[in-house]
N, C-alpha and C positions, 0 to 999 in steps of 0.2 A: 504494500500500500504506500501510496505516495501522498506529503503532506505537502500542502502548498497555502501560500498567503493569499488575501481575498484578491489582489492585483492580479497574480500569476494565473487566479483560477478564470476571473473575467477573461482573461486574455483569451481565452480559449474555447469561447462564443466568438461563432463566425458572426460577420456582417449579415441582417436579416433575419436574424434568431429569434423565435418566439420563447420570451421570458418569462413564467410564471412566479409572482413573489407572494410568498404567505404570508400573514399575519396580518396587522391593522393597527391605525394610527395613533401615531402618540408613543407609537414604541414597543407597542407589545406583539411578541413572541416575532420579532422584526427580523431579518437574518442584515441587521446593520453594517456588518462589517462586507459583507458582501456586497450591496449596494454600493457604500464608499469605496469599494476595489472598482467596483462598474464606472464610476463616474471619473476617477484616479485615471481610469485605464483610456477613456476617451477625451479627458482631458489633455493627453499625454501623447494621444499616437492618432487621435482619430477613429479608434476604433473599441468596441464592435460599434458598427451606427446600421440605421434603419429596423432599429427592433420591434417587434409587435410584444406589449408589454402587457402583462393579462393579472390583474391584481381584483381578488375577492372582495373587498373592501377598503375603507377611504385610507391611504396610504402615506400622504404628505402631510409633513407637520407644519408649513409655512415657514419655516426657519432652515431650509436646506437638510434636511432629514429627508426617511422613506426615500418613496419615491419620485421627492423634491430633484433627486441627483437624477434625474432621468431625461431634465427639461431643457436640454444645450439641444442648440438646434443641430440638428442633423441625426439626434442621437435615436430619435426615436420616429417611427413610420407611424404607430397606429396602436389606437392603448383599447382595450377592452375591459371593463370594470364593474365591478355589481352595483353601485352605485350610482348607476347614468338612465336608469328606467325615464325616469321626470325631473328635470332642469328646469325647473321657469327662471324666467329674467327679472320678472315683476309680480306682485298679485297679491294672495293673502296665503297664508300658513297660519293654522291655528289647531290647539291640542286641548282636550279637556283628560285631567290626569291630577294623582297623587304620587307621593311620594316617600318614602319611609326612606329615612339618611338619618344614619350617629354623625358626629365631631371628625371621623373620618372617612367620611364619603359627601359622593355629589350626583345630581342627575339635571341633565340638559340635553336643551333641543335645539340645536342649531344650522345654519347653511352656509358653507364654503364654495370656493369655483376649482372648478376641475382642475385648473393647475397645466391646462395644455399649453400655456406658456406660462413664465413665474408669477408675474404679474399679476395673473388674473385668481390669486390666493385671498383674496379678502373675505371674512367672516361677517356673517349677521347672526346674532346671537338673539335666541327669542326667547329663550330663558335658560338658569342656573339656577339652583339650589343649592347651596353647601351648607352640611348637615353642621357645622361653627357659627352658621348664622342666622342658628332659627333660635326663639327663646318661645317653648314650649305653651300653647293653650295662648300666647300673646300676639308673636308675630315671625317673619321668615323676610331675611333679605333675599329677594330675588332679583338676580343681574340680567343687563338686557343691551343690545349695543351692537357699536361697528368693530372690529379689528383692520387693520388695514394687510397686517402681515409685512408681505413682500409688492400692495398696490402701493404708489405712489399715490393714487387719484383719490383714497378713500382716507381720511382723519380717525384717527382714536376717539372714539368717544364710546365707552363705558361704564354701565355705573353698578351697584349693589344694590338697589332702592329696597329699605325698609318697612314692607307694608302688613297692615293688622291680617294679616291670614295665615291658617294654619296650614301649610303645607300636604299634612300628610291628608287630607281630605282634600276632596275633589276640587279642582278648580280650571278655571279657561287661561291659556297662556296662546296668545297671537301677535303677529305680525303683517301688517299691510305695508308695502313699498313699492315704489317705481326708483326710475332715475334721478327723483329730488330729493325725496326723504323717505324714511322710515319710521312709520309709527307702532307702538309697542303697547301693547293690552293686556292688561288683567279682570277678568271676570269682567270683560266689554267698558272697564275705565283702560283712558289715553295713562298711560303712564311716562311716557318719554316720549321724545322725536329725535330723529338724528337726519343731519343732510347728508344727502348725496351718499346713500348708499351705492355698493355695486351692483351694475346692472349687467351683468354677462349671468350665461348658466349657472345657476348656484346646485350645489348636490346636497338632500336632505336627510340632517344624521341625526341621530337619537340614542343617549346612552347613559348608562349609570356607572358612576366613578368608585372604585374604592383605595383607600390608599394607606396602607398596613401601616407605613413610614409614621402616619401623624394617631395611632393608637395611644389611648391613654393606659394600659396593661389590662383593660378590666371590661372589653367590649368582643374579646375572640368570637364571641355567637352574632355579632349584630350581620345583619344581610340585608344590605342596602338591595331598595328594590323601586322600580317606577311603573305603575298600573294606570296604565293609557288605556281612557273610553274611547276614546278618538283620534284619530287625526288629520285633517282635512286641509286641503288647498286648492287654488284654481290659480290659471297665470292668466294676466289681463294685457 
């Protein structure tokens, strides 16, 4: 058996190679080191390029991670992705859902862009939950907002907004936007607006966070979970 570094292994996809990568975004179960050989190796020689690149789920963390290193022109022919069902540009997104989160977890709904060039990475974030920022039977900050990432065209604007609801009971969390602004809802109140969101394809993710690191020693049973009655959108 022969050992080889993630460079040497890249090297050795021909030009036009159909690439399958597992895992999903943000990091997990990611084969990273391989990826940064892939990108090492075409940054370097020009090659492998024209790849047809086939990933099961959202991949790119906007900060040159995943499969962020895929996106040098030339490098890639043609992506296929589980995530690309429905892209709207514009329209409304909205979810009625609970949420059970400890001090170490989170669950959010949000839309990013494919990423078929870097650029086009910008975030719209329709809600967060982090299980640190709910004070029980009172209230829950929930975050709502733009990322820009790697856009130049889109601004930071982000926020926690502290409102009287209990999370872990049922509630409406939406979003309406075109090319000027983006307005943000809870149980059918404006809660925010932000200009000039991104208006290219955005792809729509839904997930629940856990994060062992920020354990208080004494939550090992807690199971972060998020119970969606719905979820509905249309692009306008």
């Amino acid at each position: 058996m022969k050992i080889l570094n993630a460079a040497d292994a890249m090297n050795l996809v021909p030009d036009g190679a159909t690439v399958l990568v597992d895992g999903s975004g943000g990091g997990v179960n990611e084969p990273a080191a391989l990826l940064a050989g892939a990108e090492a190796s075409f940054l370097s020689s020009g090659r492998p390029r024209d790849l047809t690149l086939v990933h099961v789920s959202g991949m790119g963390d906007g900060h040159g991670g995943g499969i962020d290193r895929f996106s040098h022109q030339g490098m890639v022919r043609r992506v296929i992705g589980g995530h690309w069902g429905w892209t709207p540009r514009e329209g409304w997104i909205g979810m009625r859902a609970r949420a059970v989160v400890s001090p170490r977890s989170m669950v959010s709904l949000w839309m990013v862009g494919r990423e078929e060039v870097p650029e086009r990475s910008a975030e719209i974030s329709v809600m967060e939950a982090f299980g640190d920022a709910v004070v029980p039977g009172e209230s829950s900050a929930v975050g709502m907002g733009l990322h820009p990432f790697r856009d130049p065209a889109v601004t930071e604007d982000f926020a926690a907004v502290s409102l009287p609801i209990d999370v872990s009971q049922f509630h409406r969390y939406a979003v309406r936007w075109n090319a000027d602004s983006a307005e943000f809802f809870v149980d059918g109140d404006l809660i925010r607006s932000c200009r000039r969101p991104p208006s290219y394809p955005m792809q729509i993710m839904l997930a629940v966070f856990d994060f062992p690191e920020e354990s208080n020693g004494d939550d090992s049973a807690a199971v972060p979970c998020l119970i969606v009655d719905y979820l509905r959108g249309y692009a306008s």
